[in-house]
C-alpha positions as CSV (number, residue, x, y, z in Angstrom):
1,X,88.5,78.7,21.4
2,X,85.2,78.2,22.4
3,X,85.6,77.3,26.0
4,X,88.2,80.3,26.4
5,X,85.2,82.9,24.8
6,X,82.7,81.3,27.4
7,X,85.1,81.3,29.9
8,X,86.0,85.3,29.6
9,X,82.2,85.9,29.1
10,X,81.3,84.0,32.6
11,X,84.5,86.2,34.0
12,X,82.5,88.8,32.9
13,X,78.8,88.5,34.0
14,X,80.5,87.7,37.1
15,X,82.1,91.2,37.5
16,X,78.8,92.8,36.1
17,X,76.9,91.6,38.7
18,X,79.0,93.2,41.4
19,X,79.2,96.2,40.0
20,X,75.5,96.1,39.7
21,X,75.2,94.5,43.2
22,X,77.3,97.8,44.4
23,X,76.2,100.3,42.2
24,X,72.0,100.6,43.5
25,X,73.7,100.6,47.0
26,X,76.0,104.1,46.1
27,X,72.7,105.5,43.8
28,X,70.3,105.3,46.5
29,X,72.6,106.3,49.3
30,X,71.4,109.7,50.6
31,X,72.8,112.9,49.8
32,X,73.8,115.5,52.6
33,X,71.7,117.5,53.7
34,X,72.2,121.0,55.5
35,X,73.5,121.0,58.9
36,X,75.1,117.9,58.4
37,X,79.1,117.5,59.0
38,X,80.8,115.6,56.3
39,X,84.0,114.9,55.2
40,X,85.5,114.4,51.6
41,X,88.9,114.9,49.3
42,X,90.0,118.2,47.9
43,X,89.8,117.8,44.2
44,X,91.3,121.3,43.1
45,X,91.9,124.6,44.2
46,X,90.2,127.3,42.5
47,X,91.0,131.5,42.6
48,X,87.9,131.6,45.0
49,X,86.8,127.9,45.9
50,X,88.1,124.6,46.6
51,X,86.2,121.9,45.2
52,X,85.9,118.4,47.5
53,X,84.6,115.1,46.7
54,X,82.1,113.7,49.1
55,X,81.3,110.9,47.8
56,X,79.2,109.2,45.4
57,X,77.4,111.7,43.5
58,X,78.3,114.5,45.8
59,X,80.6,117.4,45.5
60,X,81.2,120.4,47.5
61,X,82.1,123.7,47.4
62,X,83.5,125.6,50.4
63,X,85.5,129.6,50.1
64,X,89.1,129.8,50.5
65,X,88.5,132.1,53.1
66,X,87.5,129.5,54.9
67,X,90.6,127.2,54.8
68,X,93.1,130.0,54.9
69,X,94.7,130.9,58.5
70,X,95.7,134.0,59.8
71,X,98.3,135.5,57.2
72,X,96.4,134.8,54.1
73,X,98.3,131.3,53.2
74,X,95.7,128.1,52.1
75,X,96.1,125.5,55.0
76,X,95.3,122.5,52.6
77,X,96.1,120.5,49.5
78,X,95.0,119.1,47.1
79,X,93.8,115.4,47.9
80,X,94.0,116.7,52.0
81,X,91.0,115.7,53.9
82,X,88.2,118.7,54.9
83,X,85.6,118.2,57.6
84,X,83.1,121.1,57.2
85,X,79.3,121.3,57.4
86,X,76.8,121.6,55.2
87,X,75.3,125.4,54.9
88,X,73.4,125.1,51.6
89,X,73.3,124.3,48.1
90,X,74.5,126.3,45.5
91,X,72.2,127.6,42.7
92,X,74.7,127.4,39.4
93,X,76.4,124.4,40.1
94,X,74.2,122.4,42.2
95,X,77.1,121.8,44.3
96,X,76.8,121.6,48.2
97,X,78.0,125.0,50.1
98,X,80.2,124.1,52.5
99,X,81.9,126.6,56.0
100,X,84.1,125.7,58.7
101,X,84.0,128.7,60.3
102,X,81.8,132.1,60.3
103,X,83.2,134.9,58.4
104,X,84.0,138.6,59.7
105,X,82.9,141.8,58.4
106,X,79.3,143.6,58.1
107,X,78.1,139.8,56.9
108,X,78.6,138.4,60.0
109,X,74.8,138.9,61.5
110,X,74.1,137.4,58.8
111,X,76.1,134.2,58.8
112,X,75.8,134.0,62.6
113,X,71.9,133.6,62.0
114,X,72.7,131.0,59.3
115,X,75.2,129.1,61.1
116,X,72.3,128.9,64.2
117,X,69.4,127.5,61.4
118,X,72.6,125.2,59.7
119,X,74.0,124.2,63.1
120,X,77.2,125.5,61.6
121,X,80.3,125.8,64.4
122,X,82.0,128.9,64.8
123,X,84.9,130.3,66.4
124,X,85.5,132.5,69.3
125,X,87.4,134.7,71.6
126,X,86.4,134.1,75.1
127,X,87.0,137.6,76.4
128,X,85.7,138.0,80.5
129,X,84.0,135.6,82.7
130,X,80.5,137.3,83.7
131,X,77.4,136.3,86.0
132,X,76.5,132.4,85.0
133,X,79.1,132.3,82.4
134,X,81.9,133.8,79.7
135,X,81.5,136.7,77.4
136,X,83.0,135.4,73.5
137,X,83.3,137.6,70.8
138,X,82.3,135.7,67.5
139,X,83.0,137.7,64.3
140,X,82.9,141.5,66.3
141,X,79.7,140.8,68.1
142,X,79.5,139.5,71.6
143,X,78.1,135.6,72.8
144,X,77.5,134.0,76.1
145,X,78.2,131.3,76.9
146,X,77.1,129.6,80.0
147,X,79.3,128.1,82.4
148,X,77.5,124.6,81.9
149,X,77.9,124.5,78.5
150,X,81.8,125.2,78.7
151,X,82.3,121.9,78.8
152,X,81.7,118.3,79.5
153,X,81.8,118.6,82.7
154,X,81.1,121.2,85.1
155,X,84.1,124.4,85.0
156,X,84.8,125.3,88.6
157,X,87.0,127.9,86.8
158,X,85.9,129.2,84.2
159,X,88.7,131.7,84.3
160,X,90.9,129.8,83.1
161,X,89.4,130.0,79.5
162,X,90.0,133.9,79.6
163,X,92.4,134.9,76.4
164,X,91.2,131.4,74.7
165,X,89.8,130.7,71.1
166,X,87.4,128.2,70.5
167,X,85.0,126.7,68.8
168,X,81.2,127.1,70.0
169,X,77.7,126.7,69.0
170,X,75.1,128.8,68.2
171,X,71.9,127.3,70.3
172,X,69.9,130.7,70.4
173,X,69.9,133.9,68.1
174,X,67.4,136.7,68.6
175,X,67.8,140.2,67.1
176,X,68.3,142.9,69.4
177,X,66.1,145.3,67.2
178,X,67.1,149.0,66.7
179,X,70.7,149.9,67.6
180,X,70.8,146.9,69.5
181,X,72.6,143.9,70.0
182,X,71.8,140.5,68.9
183,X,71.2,137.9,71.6
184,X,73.8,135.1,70.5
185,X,73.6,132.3,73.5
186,X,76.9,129.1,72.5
187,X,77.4,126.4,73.8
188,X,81.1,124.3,73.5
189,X,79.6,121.3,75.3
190,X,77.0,120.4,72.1
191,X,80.4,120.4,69.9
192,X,82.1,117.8,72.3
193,X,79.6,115.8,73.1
194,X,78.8,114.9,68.8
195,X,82.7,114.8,69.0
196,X,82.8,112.2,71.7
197,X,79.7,110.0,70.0
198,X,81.6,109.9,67.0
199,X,84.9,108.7,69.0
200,X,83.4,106.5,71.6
201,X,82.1,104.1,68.4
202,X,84.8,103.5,67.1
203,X,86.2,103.2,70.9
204,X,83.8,100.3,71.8
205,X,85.1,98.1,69.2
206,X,88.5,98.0,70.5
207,X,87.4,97.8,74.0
208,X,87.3,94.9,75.7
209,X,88.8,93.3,79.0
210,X,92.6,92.9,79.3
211,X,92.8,95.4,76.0
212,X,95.5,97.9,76.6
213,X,94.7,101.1,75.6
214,X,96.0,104.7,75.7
215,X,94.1,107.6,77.3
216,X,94.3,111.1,78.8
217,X,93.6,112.1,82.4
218,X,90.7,114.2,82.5
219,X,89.8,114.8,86.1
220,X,91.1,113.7,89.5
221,X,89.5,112.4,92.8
222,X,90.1,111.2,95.7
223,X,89.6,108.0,95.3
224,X,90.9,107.8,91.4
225,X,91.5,109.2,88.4
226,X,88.9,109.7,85.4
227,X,90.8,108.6,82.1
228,X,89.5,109.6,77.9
229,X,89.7,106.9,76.2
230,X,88.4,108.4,72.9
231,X,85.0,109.6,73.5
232,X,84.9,107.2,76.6
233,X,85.6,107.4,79.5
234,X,86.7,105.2,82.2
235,X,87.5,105.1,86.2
236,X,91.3,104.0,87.5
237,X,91.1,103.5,91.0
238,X,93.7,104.7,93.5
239,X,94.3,101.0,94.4
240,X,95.2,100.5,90.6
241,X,97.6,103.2,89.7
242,X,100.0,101.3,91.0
243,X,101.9,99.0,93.5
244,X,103.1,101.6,95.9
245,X,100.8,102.9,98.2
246,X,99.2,106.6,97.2
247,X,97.7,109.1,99.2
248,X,96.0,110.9,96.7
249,X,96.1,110.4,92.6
250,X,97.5,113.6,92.3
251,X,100.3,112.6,94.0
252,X,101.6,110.5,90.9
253,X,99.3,112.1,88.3
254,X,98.2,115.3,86.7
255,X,95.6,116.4,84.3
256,X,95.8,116.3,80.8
257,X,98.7,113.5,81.6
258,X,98.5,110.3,78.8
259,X,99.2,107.0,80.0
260,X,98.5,103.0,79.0
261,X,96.3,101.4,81.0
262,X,94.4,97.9,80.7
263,X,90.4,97.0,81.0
264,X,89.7,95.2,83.7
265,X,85.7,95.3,83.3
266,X,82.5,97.0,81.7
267,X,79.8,97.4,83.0
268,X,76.4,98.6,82.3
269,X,75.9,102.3,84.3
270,X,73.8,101.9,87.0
271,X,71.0,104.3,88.2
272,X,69.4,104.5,84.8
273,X,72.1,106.1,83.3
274,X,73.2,105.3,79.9
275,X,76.5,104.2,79.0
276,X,78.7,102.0,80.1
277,X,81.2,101.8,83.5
278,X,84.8,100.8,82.6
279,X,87.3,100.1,85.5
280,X,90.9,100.1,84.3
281,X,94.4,99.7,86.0
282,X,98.1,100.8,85.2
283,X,99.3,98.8,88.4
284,X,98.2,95.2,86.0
285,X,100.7,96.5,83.4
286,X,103.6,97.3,86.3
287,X,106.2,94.2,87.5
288,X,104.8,92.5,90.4
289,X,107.3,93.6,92.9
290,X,106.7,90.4,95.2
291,X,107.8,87.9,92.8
292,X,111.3,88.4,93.7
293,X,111.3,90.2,96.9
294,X,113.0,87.1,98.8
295,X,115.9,87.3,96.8
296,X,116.4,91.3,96.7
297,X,115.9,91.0,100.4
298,X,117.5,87.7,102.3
299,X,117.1,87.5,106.0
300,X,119.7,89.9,108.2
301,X,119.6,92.4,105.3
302,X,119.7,95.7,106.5
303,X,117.6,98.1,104.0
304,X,116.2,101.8,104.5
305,X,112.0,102.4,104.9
306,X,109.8,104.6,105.3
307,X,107.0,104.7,108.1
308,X,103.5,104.5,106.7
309,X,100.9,103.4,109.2
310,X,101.0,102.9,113.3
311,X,99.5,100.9,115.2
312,X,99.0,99.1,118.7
313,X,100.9,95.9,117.5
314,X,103.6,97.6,115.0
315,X,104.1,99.8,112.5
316,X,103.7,99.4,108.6
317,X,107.3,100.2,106.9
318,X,108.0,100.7,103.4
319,X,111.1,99.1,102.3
320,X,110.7,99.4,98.3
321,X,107.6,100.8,95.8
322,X,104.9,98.5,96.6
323,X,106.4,96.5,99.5
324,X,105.6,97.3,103.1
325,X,106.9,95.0,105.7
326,X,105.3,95.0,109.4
327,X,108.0,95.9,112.5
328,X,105.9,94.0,115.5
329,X,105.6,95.9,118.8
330,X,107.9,93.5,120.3
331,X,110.6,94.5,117.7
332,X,110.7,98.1,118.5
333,X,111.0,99.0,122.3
334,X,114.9,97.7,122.4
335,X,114.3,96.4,125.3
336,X,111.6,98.3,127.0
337,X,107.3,98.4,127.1
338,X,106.0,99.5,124.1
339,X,101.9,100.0,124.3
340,X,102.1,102.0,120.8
341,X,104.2,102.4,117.7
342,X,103.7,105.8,118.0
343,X,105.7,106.1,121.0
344,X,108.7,105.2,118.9
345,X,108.0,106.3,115.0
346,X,106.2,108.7,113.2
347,X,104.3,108.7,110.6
348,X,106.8,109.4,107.4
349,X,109.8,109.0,109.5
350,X,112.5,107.4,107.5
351,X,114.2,104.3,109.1
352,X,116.6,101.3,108.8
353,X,115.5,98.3,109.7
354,X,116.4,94.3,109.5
355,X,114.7,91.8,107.6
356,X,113.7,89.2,109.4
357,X,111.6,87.1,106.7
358,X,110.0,87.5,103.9
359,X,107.0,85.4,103.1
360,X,105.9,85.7,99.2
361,X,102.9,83.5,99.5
362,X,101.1,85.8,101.7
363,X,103.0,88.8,101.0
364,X,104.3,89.4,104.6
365,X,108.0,90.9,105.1
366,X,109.0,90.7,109.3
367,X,111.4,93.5,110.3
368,X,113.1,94.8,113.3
369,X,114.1,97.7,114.4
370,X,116.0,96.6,117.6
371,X,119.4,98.1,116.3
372,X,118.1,102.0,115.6
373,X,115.9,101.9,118.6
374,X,118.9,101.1,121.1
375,X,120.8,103.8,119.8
376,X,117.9,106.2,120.3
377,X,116.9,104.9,123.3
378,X,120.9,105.9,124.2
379,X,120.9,109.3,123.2
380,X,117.1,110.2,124.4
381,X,116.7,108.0,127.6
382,X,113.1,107.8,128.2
383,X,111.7,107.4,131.5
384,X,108.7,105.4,132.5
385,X,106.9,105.9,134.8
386,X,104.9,103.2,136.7
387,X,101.7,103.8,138.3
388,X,101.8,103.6,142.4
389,X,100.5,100.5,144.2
390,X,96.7,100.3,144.8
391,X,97.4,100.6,148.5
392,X,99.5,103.8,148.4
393,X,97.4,105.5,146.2
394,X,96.1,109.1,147.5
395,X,92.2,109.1,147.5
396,X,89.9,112.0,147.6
397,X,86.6,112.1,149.4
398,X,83.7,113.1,147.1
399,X,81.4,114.3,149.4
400,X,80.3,114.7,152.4
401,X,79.4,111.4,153.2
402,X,82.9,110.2,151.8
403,X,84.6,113.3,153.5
404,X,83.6,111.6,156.7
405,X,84.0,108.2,156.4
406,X,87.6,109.2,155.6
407,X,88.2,111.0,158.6
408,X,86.6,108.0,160.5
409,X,89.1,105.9,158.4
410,X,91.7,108.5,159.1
411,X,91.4,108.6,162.8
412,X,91.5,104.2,163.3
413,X,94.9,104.8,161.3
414,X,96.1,107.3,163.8
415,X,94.6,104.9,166.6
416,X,96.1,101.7,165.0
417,X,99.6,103.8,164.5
418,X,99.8,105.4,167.9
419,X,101.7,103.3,170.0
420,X,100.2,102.5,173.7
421,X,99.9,104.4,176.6
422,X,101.9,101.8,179.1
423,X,104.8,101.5,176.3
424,X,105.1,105.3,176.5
425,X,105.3,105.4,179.9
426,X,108.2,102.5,179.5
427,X,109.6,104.3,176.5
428,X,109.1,101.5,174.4
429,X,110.2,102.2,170.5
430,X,107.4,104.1,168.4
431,X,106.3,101.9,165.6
432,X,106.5,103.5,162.0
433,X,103.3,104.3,159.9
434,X,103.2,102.5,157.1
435,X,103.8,105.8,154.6
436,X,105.3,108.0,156.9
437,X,109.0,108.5,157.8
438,X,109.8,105.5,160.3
439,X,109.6,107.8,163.7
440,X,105.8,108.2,163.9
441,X,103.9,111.4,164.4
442,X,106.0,114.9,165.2
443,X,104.2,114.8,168.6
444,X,105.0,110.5,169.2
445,X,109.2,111.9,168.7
446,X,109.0,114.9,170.7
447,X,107.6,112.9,173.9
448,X,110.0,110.2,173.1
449,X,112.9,112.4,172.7
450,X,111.9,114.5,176.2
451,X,111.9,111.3,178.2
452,X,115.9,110.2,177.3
453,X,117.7,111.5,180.2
């Protein structure tokens, strides 16, 4: 009996101990303060509040107003989860006041200029884009925003968010004094960028090379593809989107698109900058489409392409999605001189071709395209045309100094040509010039013809 009381009490200073170990831990943890977000459980739904537990020792209070959409209906349950921000404390209950959103009505200066001192977010109708930025209506009284605070990065278009509510902050109120406007300046960039600190910590913790992860295509470039990765972001290059060859990411991508795609590296951001560099790729998560290219294509198969790049000794042709295969120059004239492949393909000319080999080690494919040049060649004879020999050439004096040395060179051809005085006067045959028409000069025939009787 003994050993069984000692036993339970041991069991019992031992659980005392972590409760006390815990409890100094949750009493000196510190309470929220205003302008802070939190984030707690509904406890219970009152006529005019909802209470939420916030942990610990704290409790909030926030309106129903504030959790109720557009018809009047309470968006939330009891035992839900409510993100709001601190606005105050209340004087009765000692409870924390807490808003999501700014209120309407003849309050709303009022709550506008509290949600600026709380950092409170509130919501808006952006109306018209004007000089530097958007107009937004915020509870009946006109913002601006300006165009570099529309978002994270920089809106080429900020037309685009015409007709669109969001959710802004207020960075700058100034009364407008009598009968005049306040000066509300927003900003949605301040909102996203807290949002995307809050995201990209729990992000790093997952992130590593050769983790797969799912993200959304933010922008596009030329030469890749920015992709969220929740409050991060990283670069997939144009060479990694995939096995076949791409022009342009926007050719197989669009913005706002989600897709998996694996870490291949981080890297600390250079210049300064703070952050971190992540390269991904979707091609590491695609079938390597050379591992079985041999059998898919034997030797003699015949298989349709498509002409990708030209050059002086062949032309790149793509025979399947991430396999190009290189027709030599000696493969394409059926026959005939070939100096370019552009004098027989085009650039995105679609083709058959022959498989010569297919070398998976160095990922080389031979083809031919002896077959469908013949019949081309057949139907479009082309004719070539060889340059003159050097000696038959025409050449063109220069100048005057060339002009004459011509003639001189002229007249010992005429002299060399014309035949001799004593085998005209025997009417001996008239030699031929060496380019002319076999009977000599006009004037050498004429005497020749005069003196046969």
């Amino acid at each position: 009996m003994d050993e069984n009381e000692n036993k339970e009490s041991h069991d019992f200073g031992a659980i005392l101990a972590e409760f006390e170990q815990a409890q100094p831990a949750t009493e000196g943890a510190q309470a929220p303060k205003v302008g802070d977000k939190v984030s707690g459980k509904i406890l219970s739904i009152g006529p005019e509040a909802a209470f939420v537990d916030l942990g610990g020792k704290a409790e909030g209070m926030i309106e129903l107003a504030q959790i109720k959409n557009a018809e009047g209906e309470v968006t939330v349950q009891v035992g839900d989860t409510l993100e709001a921000t601190v606005t105050g404390v209340d004087s009765d209950t000692g409870s924390l006041v807490l808003k999501r959103q700014v209120g309407r009505g003849s309050a709303a200066k009022a709550e506008i200029e509290q949600a600026h001192q709380a950092g409170v977010p509130v919501e808006g109708l952006v109306t018209a884009v004007v000089k530097g930025g958007v107009e937004v209506q915020v509870s009946g009284l006109r913002g601006f925003c300006p165009v570099s605070q529309l978002d994270l990065r920089y809106v080429e278009d900020p037309e685009r968010f015409v007709g669109q509510r969001l959710t802004f902050r207020v960075t700058k109120y100034e009364e407008g004094g009598k009968g005049r406007r306040p000066n509300i300046i927003l900003s949605r960039r301040a909102l996203l960028e807290e949002e995307q600190k809050s995201k990209a910590a729990e992000t790093r913790e997952k992130l590593h090379p050769g983790a797969i992860v799912r993200g959304k295509v933010t922008s596009l470039t030329d030469y890749g593809a920015f992709i969220d990765l929740g409050g991060l972001e990283g670069m997939l290059h144009v060479s990694e989107i995939g096995y076949a060859r791409t022009a342009h990411p926007k050719d197989v991508l669009n913005v706002g698109e989600e897709l998996d795609v694996q870490v291949l590296k981080i890297e600390p951001a250079k210049g300064g900058k703070q952050g971190e560099r992540i390269s991904l790729s979707r091609k590491s998560l695609e079938s390597d489409p050379w591992k079985d290219a041999a059998d898919r294509f034997p030797d003699g198969t015949k298989v349709k392409g498509r002409v990708m790049r030209l050059e002086t000794f062949g032309a790149f042709i793509e025979v399947a999605p991430g396999l190009e295969g290189l027709a030599h120059i000696s493969e394409l004239g059926a026959g005939r001189r070939v100096n370019h492949a552009r004098e027989v393909l085009q650039l995105g000319q679609d083709v058959e071709v022959t498989v010569l080999g297919v070398d998976t080690a160095k990922r080389r494919i031979s083809l031919s395209l002896q077959g469908e040049s013949e019949e081309r060649v057949a139907r479009e004879p082309r004719v070539e045309r060889e340059p003159p020999p050097r000696d038959e050439r025409p050449r063109q004096p220069r100048g005057p100094r060339e002009r004459n040395r011509g003639e001189r060179g002229g007249d010992r051809d005429r002299d060399r040509d014309r035949p001799d005085r004593s085998d005209r006067e025997e009417g001996a045959p008239v030699s031929s010039s060496s380019g002319g028409s076999g009977f000599g000069s006009m004037a050498d025939f004429f005497r020749t013809s005069q003196k046969k009787p």
